[in-house]
TIRO-2110 file (N, C-alpha, C; in Angstrom, 1 decimal):
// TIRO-2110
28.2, -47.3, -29.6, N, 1, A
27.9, -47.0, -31.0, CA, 1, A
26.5, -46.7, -31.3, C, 1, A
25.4, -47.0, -30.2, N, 2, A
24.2, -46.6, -30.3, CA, 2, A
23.8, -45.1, -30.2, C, 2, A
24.9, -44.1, -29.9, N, 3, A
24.3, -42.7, -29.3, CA, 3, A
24.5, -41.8, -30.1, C, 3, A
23.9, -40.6, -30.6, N, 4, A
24.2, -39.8, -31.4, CA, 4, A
23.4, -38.7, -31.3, C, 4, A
23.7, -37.1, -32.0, N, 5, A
23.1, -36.3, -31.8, CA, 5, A
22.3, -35.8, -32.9, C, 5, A
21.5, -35.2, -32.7, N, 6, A
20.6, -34.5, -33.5, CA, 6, A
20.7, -33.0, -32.6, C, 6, A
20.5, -31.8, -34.1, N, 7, A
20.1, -30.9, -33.5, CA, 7, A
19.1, -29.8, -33.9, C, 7, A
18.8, -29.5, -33.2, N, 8, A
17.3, -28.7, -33.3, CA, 8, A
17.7, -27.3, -33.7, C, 8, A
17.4, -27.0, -34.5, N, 9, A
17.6, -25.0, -35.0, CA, 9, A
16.4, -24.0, -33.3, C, 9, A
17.4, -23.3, -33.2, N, 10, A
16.6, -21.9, -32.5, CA, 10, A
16.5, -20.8, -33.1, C, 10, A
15.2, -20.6, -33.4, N, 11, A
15.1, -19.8, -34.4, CA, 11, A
14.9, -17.9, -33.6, C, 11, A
15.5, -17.2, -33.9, N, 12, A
15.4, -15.7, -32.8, CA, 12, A
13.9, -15.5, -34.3, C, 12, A
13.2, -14.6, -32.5, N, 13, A
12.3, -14.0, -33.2, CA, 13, A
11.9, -12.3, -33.1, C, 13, A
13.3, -12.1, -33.2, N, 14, A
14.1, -10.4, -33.5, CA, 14, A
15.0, -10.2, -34.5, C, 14, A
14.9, -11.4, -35.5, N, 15, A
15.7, -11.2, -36.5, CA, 15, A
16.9, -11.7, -36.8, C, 15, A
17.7, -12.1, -35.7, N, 16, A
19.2, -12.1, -35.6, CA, 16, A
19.1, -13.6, -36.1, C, 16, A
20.4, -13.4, -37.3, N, 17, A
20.6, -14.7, -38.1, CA, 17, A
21.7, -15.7, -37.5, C, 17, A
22.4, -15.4, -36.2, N, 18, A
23.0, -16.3, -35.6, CA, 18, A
22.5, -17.8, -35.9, C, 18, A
23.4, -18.4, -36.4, N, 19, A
23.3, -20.0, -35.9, CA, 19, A
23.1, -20.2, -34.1, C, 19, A
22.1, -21.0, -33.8, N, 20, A
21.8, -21.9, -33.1, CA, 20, A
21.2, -22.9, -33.0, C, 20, A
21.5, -23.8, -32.1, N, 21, A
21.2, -25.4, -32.0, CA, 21, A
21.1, -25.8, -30.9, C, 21, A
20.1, -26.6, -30.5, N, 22, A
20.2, -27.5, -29.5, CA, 22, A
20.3, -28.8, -29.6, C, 22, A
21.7, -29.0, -28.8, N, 23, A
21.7, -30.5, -29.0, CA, 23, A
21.4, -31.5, -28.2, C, 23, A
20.5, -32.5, -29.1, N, 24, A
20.3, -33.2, -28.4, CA, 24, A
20.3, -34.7, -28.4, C, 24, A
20.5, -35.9, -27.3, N, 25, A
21.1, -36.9, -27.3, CA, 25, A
19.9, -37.9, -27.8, C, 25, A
20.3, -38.5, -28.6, N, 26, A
19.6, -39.5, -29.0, CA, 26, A
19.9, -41.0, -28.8, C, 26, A
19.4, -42.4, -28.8, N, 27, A
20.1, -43.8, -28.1, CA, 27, A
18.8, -44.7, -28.8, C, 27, A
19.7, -46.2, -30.2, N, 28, A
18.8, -47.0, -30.5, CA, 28, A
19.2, -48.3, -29.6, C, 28, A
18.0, -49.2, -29.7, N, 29, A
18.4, -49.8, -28.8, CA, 29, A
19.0, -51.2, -29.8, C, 29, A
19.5, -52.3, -29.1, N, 30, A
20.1, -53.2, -29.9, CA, 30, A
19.5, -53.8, -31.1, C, 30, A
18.2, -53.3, -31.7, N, 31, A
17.8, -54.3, -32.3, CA, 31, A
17.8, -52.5, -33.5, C, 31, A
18.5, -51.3, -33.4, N, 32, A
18.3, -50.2, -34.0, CA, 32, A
17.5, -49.3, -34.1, C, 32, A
16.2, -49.9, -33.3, N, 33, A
15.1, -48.9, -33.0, CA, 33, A
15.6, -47.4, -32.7, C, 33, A
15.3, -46.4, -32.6, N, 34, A
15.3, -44.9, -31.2, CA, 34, A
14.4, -45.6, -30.2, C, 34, A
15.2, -45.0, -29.3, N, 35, A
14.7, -45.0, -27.8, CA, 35, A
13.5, -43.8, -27.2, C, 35, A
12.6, -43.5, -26.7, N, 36, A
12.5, -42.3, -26.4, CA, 36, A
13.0, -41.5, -25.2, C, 36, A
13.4, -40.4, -25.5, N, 37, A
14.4, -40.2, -24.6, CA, 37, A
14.2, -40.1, -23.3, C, 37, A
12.7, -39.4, -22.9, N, 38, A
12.3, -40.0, -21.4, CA, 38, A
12.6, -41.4, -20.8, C, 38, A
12.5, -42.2, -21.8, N, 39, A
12.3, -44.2, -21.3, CA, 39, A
13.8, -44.6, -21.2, C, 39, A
15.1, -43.4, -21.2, N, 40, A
16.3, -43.9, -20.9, CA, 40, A
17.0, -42.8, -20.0, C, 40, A
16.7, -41.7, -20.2, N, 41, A
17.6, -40.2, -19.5, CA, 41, A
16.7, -40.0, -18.9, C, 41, A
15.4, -40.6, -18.3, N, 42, A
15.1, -40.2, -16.8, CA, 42, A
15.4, -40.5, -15.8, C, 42, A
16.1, -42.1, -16.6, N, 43, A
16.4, -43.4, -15.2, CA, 43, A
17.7, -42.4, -15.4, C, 43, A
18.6, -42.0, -15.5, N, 44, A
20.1, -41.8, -15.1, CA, 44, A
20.4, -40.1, -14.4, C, 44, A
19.3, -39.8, -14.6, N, 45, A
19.0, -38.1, -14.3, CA, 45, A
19.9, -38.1, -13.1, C, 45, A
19.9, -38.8, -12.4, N, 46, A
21.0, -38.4, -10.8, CA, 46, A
21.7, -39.7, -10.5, C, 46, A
22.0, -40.0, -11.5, N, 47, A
23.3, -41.1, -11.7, CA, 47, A
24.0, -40.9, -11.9, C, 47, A
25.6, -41.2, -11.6, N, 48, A
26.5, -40.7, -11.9, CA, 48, A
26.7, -41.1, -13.9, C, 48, A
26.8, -41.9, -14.0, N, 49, A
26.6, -42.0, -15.6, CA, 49, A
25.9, -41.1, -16.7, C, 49, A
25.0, -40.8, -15.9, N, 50, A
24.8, -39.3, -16.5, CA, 50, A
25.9, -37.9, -16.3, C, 50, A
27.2, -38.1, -15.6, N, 51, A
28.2, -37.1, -16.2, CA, 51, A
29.0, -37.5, -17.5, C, 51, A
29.1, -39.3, -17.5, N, 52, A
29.7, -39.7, -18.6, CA, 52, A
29.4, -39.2, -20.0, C, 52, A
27.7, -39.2, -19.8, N, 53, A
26.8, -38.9, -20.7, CA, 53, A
26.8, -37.5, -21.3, C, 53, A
27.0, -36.3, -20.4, N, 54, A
27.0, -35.2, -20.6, CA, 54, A
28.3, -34.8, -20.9, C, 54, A
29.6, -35.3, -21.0, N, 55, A
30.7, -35.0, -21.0, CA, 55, A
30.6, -35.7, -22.8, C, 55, A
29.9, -37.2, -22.7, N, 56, A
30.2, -37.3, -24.0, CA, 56, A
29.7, -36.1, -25.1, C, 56, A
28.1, -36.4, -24.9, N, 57, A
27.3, -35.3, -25.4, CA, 57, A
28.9, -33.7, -26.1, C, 57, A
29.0, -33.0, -25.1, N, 58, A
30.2, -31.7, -25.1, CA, 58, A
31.0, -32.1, -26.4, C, 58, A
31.5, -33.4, -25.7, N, 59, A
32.7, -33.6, -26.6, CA, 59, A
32.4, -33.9, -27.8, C, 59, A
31.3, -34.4, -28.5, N, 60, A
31.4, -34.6, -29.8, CA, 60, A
30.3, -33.0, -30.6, C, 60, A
29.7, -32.5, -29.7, N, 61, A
29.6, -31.2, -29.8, CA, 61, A
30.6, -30.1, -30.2, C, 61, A
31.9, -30.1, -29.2, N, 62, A
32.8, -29.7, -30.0, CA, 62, A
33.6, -30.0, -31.2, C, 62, A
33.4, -31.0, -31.1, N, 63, A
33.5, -31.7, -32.8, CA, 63, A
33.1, -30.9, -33.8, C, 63, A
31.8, -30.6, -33.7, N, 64, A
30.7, -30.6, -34.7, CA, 64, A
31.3, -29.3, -35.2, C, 64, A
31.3, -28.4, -33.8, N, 65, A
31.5, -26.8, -33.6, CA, 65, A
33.1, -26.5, -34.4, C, 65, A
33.5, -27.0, -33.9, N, 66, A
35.1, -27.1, -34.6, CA, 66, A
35.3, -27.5, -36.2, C, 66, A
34.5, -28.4, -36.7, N, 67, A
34.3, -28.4, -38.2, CA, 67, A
32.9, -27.5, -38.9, C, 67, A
32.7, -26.8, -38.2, N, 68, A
31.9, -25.6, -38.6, CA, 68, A
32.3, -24.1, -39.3, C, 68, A
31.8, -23.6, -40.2, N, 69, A
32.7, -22.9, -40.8, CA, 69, A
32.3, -21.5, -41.0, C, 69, A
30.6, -21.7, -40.2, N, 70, A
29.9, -20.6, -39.9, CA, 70, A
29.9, -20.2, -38.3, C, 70, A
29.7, -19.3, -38.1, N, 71, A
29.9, -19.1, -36.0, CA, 71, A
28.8, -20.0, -35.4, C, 71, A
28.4, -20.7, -35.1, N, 72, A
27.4, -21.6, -34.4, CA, 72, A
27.0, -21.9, -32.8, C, 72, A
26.3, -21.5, -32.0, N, 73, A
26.2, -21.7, -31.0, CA, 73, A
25.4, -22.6, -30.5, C, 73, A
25.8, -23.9, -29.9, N, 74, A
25.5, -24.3, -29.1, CA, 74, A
24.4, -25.1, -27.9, C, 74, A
23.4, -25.2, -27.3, N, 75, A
22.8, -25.3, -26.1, CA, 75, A
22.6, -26.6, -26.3, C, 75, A
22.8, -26.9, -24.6, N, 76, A
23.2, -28.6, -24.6, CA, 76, A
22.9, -28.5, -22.9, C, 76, A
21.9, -29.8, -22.8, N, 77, A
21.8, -30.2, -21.5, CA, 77, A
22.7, -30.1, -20.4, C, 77, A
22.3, -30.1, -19.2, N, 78, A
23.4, -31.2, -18.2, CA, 78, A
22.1, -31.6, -17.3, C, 78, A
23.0, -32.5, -16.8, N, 79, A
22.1, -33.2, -15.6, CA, 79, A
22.7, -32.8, -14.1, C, 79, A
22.0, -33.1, -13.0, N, 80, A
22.6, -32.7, -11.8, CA, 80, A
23.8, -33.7, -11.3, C, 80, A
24.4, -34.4, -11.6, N, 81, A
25.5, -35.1, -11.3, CA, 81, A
26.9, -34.2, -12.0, C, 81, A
26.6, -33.6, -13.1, N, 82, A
27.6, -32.8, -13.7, CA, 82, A
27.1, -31.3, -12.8, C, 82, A
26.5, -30.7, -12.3, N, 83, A
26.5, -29.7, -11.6, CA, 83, A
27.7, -29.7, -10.1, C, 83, A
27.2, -31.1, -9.5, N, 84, A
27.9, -31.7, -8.3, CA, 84, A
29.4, -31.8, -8.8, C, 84, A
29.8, -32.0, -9.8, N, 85, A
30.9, -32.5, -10.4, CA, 85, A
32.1, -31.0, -10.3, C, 85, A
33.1, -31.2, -9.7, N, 86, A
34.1, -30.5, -9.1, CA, 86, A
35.1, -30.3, -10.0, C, 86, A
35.2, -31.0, -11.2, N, 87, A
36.3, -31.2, -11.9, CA, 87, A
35.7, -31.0, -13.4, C, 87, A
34.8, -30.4, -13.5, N, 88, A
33.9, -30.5, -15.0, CA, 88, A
34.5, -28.9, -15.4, C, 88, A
34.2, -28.1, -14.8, N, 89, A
35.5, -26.7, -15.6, CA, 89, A
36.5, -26.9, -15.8, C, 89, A
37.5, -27.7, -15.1, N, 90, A
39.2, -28.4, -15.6, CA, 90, A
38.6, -28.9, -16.8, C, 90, A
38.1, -29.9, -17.3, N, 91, A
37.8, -30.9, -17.8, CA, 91, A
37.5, -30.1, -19.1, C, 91, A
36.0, -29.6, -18.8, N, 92, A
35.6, -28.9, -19.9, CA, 92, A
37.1, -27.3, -20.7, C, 92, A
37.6, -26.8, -20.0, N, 93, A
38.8, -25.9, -19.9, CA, 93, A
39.6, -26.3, -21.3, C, 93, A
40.3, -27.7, -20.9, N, 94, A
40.8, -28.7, -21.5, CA, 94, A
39.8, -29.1, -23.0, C, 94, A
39.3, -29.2, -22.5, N, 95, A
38.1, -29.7, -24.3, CA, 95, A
38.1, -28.8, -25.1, C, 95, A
37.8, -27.5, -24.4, N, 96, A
37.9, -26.4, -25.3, CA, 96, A
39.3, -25.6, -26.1, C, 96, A
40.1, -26.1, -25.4, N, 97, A
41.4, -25.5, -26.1, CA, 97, A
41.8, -26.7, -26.6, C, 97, A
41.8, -28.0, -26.8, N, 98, A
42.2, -28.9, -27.7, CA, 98, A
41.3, -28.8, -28.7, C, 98, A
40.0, -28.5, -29.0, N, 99, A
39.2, -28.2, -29.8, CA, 99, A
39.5, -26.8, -30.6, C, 99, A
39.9, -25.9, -29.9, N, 100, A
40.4, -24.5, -31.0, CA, 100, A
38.7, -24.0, -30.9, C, 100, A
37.8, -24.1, -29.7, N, 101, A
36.7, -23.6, -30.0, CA, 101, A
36.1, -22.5, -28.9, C, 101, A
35.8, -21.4, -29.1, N, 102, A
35.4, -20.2, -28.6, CA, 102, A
34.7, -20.4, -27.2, C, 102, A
34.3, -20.7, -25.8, N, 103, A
33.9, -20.8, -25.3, CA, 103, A
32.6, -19.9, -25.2, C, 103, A
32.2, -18.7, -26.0, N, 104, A
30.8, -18.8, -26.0, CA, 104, A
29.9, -19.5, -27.3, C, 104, A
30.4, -20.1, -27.8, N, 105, A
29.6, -21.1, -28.7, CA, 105, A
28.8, -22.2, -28.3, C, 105, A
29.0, -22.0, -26.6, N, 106, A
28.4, -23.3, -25.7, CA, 106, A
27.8, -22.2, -25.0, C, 106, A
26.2, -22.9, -24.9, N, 107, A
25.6, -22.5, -23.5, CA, 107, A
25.0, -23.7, -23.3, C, 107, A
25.2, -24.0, -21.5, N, 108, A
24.5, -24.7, -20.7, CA, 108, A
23.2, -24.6, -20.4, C, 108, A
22.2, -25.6, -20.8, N, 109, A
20.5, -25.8, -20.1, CA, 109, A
20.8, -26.3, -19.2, C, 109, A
20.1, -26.1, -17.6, N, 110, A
19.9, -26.5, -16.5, CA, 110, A
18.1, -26.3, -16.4, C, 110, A
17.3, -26.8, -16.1, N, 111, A
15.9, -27.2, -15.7, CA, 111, A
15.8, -26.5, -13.9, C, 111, A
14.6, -25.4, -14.6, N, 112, A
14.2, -24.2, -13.3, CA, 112, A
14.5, -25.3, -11.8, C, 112, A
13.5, -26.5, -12.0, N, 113, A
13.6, -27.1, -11.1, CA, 113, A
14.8, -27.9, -10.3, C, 113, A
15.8, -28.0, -11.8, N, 114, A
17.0, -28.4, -10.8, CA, 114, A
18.1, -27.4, -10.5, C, 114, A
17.9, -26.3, -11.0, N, 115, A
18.7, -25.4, -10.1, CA, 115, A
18.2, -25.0, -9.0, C, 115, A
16.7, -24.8, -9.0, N, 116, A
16.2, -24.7, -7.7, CA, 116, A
16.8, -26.0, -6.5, C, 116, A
16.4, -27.1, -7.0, N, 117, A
16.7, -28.3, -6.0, CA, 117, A
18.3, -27.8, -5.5, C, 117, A
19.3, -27.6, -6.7, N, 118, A
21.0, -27.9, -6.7, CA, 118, A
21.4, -26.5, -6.1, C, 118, A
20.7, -25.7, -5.7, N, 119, A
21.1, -24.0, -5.8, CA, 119, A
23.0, -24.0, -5.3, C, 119, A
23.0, -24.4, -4.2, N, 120, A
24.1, -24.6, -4.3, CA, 120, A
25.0, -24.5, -4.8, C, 120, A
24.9, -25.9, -5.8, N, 121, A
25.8, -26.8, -6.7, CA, 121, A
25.7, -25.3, -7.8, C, 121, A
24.6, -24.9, -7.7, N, 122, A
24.6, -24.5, -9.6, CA, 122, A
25.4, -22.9, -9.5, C, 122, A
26.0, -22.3, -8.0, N, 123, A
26.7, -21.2, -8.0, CA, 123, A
28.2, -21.8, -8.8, C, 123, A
28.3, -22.8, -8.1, N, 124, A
29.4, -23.9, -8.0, CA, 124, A
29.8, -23.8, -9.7, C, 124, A
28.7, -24.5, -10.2, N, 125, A
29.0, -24.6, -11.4, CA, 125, A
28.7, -23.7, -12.5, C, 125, A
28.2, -22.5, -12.0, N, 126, A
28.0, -21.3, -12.8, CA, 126, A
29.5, -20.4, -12.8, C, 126, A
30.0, -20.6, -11.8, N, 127, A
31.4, -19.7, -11.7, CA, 127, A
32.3, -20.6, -12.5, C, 127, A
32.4, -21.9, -12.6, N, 128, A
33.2, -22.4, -13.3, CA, 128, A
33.0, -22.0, -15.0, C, 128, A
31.9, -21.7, -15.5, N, 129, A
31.4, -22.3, -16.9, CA, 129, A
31.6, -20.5, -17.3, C, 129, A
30.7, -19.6, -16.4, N, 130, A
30.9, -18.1, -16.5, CA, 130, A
32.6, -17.8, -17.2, C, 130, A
32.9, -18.2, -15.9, N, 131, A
34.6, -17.9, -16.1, CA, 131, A
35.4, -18.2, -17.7, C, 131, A
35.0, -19.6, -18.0, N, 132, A
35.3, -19.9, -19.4, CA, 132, A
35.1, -19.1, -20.2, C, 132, A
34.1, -18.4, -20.2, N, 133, A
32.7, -17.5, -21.2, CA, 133, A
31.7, -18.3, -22.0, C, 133, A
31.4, -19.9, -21.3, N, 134, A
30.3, -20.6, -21.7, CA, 134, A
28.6, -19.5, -21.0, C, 134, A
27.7, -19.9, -21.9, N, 135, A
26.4, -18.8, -21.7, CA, 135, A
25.3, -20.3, -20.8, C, 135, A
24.6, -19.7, -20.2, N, 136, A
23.9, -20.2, -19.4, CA, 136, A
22.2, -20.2, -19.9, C, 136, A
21.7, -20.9, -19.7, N, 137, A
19.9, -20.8, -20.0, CA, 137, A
19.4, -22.0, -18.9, C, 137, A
18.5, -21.2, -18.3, N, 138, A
17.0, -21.5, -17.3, CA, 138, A
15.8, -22.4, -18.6, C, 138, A
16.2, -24.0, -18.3, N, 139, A
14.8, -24.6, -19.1, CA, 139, A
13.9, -24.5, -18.5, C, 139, A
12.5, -25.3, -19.3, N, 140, A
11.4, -25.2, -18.4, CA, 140, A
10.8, -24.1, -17.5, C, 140, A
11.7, -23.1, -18.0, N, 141, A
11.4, -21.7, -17.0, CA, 141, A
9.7, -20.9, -16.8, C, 141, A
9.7, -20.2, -15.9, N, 142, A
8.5, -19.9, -15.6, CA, 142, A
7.0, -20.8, -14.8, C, 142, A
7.5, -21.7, -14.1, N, 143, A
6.4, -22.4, -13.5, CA, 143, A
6.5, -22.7, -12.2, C, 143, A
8.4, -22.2, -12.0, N, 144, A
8.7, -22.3, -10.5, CA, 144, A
7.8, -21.0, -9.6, C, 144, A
8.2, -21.3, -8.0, N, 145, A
7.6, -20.6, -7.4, CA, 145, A
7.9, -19.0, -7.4, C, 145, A
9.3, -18.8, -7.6, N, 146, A
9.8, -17.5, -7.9, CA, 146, A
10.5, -17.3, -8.9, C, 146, A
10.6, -17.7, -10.1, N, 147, A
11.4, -17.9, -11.5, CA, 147, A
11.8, -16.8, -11.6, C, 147, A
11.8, -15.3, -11.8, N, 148, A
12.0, -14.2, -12.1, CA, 148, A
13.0, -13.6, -10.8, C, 148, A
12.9, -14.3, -9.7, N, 149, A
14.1, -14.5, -8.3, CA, 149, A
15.4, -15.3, -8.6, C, 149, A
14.6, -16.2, -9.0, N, 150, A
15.4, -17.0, -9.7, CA, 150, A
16.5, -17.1, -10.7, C, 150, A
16.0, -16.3, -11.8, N, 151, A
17.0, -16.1, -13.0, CA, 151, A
17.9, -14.7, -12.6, C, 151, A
17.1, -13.7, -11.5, N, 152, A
17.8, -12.2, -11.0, CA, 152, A
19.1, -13.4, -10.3, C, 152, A
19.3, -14.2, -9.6, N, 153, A
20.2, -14.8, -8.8, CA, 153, A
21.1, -15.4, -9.5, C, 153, A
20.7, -16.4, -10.5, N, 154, A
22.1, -17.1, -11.3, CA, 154, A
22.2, -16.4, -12.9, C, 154, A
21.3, -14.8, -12.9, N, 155, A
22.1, -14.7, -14.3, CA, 155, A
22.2, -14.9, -15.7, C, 155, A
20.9, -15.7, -15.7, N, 156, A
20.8, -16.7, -16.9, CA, 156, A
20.8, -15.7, -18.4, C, 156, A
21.3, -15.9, -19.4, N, 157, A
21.6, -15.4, -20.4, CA, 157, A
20.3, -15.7, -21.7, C, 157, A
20.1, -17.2, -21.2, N, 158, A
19.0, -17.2, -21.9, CA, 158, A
17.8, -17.9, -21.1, C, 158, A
16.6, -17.7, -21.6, N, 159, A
15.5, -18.8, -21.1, CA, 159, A
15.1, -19.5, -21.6, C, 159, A
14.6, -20.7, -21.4, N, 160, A
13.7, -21.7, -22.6, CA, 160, A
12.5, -22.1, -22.0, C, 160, A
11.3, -21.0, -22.5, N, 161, A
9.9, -20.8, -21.4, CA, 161, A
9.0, -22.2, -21.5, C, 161, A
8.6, -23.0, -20.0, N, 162, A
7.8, -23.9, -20.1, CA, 162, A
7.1, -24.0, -21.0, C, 162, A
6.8, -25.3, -21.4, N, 163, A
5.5, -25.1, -22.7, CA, 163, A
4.3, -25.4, -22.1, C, 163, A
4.0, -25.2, -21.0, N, 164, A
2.7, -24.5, -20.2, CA, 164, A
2.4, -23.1, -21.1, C, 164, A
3.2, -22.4, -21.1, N, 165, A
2.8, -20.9, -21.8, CA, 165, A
2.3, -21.0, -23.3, C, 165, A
2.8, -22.4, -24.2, N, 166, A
2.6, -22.4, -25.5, CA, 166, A
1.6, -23.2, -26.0, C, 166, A
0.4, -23.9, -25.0, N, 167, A
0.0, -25.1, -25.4, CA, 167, A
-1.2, -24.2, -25.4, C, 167, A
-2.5, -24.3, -26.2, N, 168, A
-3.1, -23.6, -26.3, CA, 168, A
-3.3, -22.0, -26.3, C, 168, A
-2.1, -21.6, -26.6, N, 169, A
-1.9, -20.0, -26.1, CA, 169, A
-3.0, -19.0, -26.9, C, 169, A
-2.9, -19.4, -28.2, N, 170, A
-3.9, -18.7, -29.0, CA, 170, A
-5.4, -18.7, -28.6, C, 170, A
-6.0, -19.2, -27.7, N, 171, A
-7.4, -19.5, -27.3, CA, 171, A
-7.6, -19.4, -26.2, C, 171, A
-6.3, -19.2, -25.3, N, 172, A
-6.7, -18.5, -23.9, CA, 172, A
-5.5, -17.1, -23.8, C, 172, A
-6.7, -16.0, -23.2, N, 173, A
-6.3, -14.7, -22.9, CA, 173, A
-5.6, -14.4, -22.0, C, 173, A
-5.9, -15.5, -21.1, N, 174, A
-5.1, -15.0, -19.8, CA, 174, A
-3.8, -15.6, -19.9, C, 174, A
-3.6, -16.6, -20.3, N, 175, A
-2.3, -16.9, -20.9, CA, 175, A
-1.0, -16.0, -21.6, C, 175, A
-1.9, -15.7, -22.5, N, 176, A
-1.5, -14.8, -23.6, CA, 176, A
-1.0, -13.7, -22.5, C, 176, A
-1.6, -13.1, -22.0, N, 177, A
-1.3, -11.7, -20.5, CA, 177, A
-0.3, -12.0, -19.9, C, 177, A
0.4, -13.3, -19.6, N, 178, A
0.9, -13.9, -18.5, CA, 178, A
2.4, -13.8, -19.4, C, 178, A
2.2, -14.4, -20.2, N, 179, A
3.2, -15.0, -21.2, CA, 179, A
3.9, -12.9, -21.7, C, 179, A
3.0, -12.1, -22.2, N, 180, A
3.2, -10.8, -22.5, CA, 180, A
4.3, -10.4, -21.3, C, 180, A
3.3, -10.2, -19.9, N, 181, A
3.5, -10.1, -18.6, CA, 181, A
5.4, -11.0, -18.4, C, 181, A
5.6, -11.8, -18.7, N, 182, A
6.7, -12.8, -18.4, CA, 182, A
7.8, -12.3, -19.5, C, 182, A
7.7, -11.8, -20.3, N, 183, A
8.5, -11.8, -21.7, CA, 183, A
9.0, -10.0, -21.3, C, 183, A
8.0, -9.1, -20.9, N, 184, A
8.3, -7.9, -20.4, CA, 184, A
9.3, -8.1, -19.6, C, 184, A
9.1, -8.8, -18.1, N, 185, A
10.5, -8.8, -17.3, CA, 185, A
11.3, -9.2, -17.5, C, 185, A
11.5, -10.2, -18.7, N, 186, A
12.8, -11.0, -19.4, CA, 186, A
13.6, -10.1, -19.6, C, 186, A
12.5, -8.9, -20.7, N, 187, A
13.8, -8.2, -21.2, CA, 187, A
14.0, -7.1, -20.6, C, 187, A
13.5, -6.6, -19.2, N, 188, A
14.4, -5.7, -18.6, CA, 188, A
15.3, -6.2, -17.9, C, 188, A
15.6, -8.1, -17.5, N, 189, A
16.6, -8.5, -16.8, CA, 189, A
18.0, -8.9, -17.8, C, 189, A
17.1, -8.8, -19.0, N, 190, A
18.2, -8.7, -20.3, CA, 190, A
18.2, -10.5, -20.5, C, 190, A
17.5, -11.1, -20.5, N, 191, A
17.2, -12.2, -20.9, CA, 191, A
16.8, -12.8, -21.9, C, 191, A
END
């Protein structure tokens, strides 16, 4: 009874009025405080409890999505235990049609670095989520060693660029070049 979500608006900066959201998990601790969420979802990052976690997260997501009355889309973590997980497209399959909810109203965040680490897993789990018509996004993107190899390979629909690129951007040029430079290839890979 401690966990709940909050969600963050994505705001397009081409105009498009689509609802989007990112959700995200929040946890007070016994005495009601918030937690921060590094000081509890880093210890479980490759624990198995973290699929419980991310399965909950979905499910009450579909909730949300399903009493929505406007089209709303979606973006919601996973951790690498739900990538490894074999039975999370049954599962998720199942949620979505008890729900009565559009399977692209959900896209998946995966972290550059853990699809790099999972590559594997994350074909694994990209054919399962593709197939539904859930949409895909590369976090933290852009800091890996080949990111733009990277996103050509699993397809990613959207990106969510490191905030390396945003943290003083206005007062460094070369930045600014790099970030230009990074946003041009995006959208010839249609990202």
């Amino acid at each position: 009874e401690r966990l709940w979500l909050v969600f963050q608006p994505i705001a397009s900066m081409h105009g498009d009025a689509t609802e989007r959201y990112e959700a995200l998990l929040r946890l007070r601790n016994s005495q009601g405080e918030e937690l921060l969420p590094g000081s509890v979802f880093g210890v479980i990052q490759n624990h198995q409890f973290g699929q419980a976690l991310d399965r909950w997260v979905i499910e009450h997501a579909l909730e949300m999505l399903q009493q929505r009355h406007l089209v709303t889309t979606l973006f919601t973590k996973v951790l690498p235990g739900t990538l490894q997980d074999r039975t999370f497209s049954t599962w998720l399959r199942e949620r979505l049609d008890r729900a009565g909810v559009d399977a692209q109203r959900l896209v998946f965040q995966i972290t550059e670095a853990t699809a790099e680490r999972f590559l594997r897993d994350m074909f694994a789990f990209l054919g399962g989520i593709k197939m539904l018509g859930c949409g895909f996004c590369l976090d933290h993107f852009g800091r890996g060693t080949d990111s733009l190899g990277l996103l050509k390979n699993l397809g990613a629909d959207y990106v969510k660029l490191d905030m390396h690129f945003v943290n003083h951007l206005t007062k460094d040029a070369k930045k600014q070049a790099q970030l230009r430079e990074l946003v041009q290839n995006l959208d010839s890979l249609g990202a």
